[in-house]
N, C-alpha and C positions, 0 to 999 in steps of 0.2 A: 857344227856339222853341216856340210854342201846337199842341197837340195840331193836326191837320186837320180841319175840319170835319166831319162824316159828312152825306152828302151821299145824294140818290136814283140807283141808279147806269141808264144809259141808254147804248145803243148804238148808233155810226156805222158801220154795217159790221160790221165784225168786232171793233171798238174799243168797249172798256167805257171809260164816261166816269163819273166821280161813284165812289160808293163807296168801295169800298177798292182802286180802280186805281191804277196809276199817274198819275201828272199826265202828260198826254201834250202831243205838240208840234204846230202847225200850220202850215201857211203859205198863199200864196196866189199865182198865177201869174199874167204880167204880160199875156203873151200874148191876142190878138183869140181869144178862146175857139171860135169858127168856123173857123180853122184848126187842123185837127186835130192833124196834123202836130208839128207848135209845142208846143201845148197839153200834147202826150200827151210829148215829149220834154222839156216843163220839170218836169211833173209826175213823168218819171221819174227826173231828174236832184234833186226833194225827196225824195222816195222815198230813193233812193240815198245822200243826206246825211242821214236819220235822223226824215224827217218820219214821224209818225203817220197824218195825213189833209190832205189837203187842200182849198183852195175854189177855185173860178174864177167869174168874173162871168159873168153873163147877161144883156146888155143889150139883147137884142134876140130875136127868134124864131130868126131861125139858128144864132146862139148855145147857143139851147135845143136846136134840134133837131141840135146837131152832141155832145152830150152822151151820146148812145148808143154813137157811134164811140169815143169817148173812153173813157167805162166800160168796155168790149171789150179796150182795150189796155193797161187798168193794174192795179197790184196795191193798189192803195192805197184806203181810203172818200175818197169822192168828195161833197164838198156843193155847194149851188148857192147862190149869193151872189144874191138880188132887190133889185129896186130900181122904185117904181113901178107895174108891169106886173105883175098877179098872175095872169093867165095864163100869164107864163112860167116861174111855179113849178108852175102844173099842169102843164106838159108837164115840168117839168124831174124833175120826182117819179116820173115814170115808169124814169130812168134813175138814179138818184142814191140818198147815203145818207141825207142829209140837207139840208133847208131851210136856208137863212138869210133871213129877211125884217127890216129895218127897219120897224117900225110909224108911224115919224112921215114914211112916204112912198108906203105901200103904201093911203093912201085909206080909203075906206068899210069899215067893219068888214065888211059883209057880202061883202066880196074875202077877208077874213082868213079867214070860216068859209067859203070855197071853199080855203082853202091845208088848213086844219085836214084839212077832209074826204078831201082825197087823202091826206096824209099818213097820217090814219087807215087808208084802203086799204090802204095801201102799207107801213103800218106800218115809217112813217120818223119819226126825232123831228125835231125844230124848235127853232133857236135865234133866241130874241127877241132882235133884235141893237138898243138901243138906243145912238145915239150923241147926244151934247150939240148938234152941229151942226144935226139935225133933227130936233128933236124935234118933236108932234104940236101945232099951234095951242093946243089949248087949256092944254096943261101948258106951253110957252112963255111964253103971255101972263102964265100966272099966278107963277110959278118965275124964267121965264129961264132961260136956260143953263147949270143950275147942277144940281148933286147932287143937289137935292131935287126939281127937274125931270124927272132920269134916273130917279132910286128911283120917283116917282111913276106915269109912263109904264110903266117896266116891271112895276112890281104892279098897274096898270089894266089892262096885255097879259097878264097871269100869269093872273090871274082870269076873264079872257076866253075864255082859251084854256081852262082847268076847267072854268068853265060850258058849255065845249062837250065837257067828258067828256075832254078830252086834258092828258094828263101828261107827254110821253115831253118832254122841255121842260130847255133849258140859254139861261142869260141873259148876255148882256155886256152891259155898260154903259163905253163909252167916252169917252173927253175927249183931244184933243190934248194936257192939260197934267197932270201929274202928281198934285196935287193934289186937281181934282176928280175925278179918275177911281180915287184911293184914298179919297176920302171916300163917292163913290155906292158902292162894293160893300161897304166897312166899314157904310155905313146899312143895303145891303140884306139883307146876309148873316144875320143873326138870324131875317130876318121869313118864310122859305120855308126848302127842302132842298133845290131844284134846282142842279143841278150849274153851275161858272161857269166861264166863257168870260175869261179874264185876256186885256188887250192895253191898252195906251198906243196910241191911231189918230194916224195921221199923224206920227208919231215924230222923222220926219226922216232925215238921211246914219246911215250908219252907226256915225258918231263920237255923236252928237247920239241916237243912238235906243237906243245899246245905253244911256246915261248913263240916258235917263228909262225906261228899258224896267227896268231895273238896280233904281233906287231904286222904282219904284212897286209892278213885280211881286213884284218881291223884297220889298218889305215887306208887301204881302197875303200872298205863301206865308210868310212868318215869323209873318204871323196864324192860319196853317192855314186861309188863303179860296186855293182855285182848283184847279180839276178840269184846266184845260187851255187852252192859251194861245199865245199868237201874239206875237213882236216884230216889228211893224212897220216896214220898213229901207227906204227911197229909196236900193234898189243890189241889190248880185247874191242870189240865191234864199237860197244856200245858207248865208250870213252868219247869214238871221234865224231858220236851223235852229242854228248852231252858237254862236249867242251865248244863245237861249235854253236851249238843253242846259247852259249855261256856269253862267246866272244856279238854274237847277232845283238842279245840283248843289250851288254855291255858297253857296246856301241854306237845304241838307240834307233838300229835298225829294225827291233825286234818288241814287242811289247808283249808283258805276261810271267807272271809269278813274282818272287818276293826280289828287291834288291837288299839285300841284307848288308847292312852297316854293322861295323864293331872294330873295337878299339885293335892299334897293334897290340902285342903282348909287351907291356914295363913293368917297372916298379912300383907304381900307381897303383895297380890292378887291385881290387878289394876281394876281389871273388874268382871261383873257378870258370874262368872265361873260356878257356878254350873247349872246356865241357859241355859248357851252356849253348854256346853257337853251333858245336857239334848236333846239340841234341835237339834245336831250332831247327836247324836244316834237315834234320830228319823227319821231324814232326811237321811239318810245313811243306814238303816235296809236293804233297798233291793239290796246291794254292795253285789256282793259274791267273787269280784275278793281278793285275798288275797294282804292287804298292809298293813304297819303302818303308823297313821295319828296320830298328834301331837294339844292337846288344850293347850297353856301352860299361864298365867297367871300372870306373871310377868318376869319384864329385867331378875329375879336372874336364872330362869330355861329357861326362852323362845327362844334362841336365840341359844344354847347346844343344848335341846333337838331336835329345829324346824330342823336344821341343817341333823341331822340324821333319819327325819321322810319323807314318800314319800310326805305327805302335810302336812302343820299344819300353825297354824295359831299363833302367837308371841303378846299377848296383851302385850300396854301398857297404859298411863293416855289418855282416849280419841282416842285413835288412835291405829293401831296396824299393823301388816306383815302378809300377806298370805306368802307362801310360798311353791316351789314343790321340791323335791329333793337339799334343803338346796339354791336353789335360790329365791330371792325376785322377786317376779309377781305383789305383789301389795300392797300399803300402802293407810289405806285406813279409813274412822272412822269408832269407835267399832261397831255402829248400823250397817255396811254396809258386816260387816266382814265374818260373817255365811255363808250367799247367796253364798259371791264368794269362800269361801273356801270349800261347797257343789258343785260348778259347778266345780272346780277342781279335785276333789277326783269323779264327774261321767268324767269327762274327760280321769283322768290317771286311772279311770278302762276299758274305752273303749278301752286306747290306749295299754292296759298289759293285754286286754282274752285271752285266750289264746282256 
């Protein structure tokens, strides 16, 4: 895994972005952003699963001006998603942490230095949010829809935004397909130090998103490119918090909770394994201390793996091995196994918080 980039660090709220932060998570709510209601009740429900900040859309004036109520009820930085209409980022600057504007739909540049200028008031940053889908006339005709499209529109927006004296600036460059959307930020990442915005747009079901959310993001953070990021899910909120926690850790950008090892399913198998790992992951959710813990499911992997794992548990016919740090604590039958292999793993996280 490539060192992380060092990046300019910028802040949503209370959220450092860039630097030496954390890669933090986002999401975005489904909800008519005018009902408040709604709005403030899904945003606390990402909140609640682990979001860092969140966006909501602004497609209209009431949209905008129901953005104050909102900021009032939650705990979380708050951005505002434009599209179009750059008056409804001035008023939305008034209540918000952060900008998001598309440039290839927000018009006349002189709309952009009316965004720049509140935002400078207001001493909010701004994410150039380029996607493939709309890019600006003239880098279309000449590019197309392609990488060097996205790269070029967003260092024509980067420069823009400088020339107007503003820094506070984090970039996405999106693509429905995996592909171009890790070749725009592999292009861009050399050329500036602003912080980036990772997402796969329009991703699809959750089966379908977490697969290209998996290989694309995960292989820019294995480049050390990406400050903070989004999987985009067609389904419930809380999926595109808990699959990108998944892919951050997975990829050793992230530290904290259990990495659970276990065997694939064969013929080997001595015991109900997919029950047990089931009922692991259950009983274990609330671990945050970081360890590896071992399900393993027969003599041929259990005994290797258990060895190297801080706990794990070594099934065999009827009976089976706890185990912490490659020593045997208890042998014990399989009905009994779970329990004590749970009271071990909350043991060896009390005994390693640090």
């Amino acid at each position: 895994m490539k060192e992380r980039f060092k990046t300019k660090q910028i802040f949503v709220g209370n959220v450092a972005v860039g630097g030496d932060a954390p890669i933090s998570v986002q999401s975005m709510t489904f909800s008519q952003t005018q009902d408040v209601k709604a709005t403030v009740e899904q945003i606390n429900r990402l909140h609640f699963a682990g979001a860092d900040m969140v966006r909501v859309a602004v497609p209209d004036m009431e949209a905008a001006l129901a953005l104050k109520s909102i900021k009032e009820q939650i705990a979380i930085p708050l951005i505002a998603d434009i599209h179009f209409n750059y008056r409804l980022a001035l008023e939305a600057s008034k209540w918000v942490d952060c900008i998001r504007f598309n440039p290839g739909n927000i018009g006349e540049k002189s709309r952009i230095k009316e965004i720049v200028k509140a935002c400078q008031e207001r001493k909010l940053p701004i994410r150039v949010g380029v996607n493939a889908g709309s890019l600006e006339k003239e880098f279309d005709q000449k590019y197309g829809a392609t990488a060097e499209g996205m790269v070029a529109s967003a260092e024509y927006n980067i420069k823009f935004l400088e020339d107007l004296d503003f820094s506070d600036i984090k970039v996405s460059l999106k693509a429905s397909d995996v592909d171009r959307t890790v070749e725009a930020y592999r292009m861009l990442r050399g050329k500036n130090n602003y912080p980036f915005h990772l997402g796969v747009t329009e991703a699809g079901t959750l089966f379908h998103a977490t697969v290209k959310s998996a290989i694309g993001l995960g292989a820019l953070l294995l480049d050390g490119i990406g400050d903070t990021m989004r999987v985009s899910i067609t389904g419930e909120l809380e999926e595109e918090i808990k699959v990108a926690k998944a892919i951050l850790k997975d990829s050793g950008r992230a530290k904290g909770g259990l990495n659970i090892i276990s065997c694939p399913t064969c013929g080997r198998i001595e015991a109900d394994l997919v029950s047990a790992v089931a009922e692991v992951e259950k009983r274990t959710a609330h671990i945050k201390t970081p360890m590896d813990v071992s399900v393993m499911g027969c003599v041929v992997n259990a005994i290797g793996e258990a060895k190297h794992a801080d706990v794990a548990i070594a099934y065999g016919k009827g009976v089976g091995l706890v185990m912490v740090k490659g020593e045997v604590v208890a042998k014990l039958p399989e009905s009994q196994l779970v329990d004590r292999f749970v009271s071990e793993v909350e043991a060896f996280a009390q005994a390693n918080e640090k």
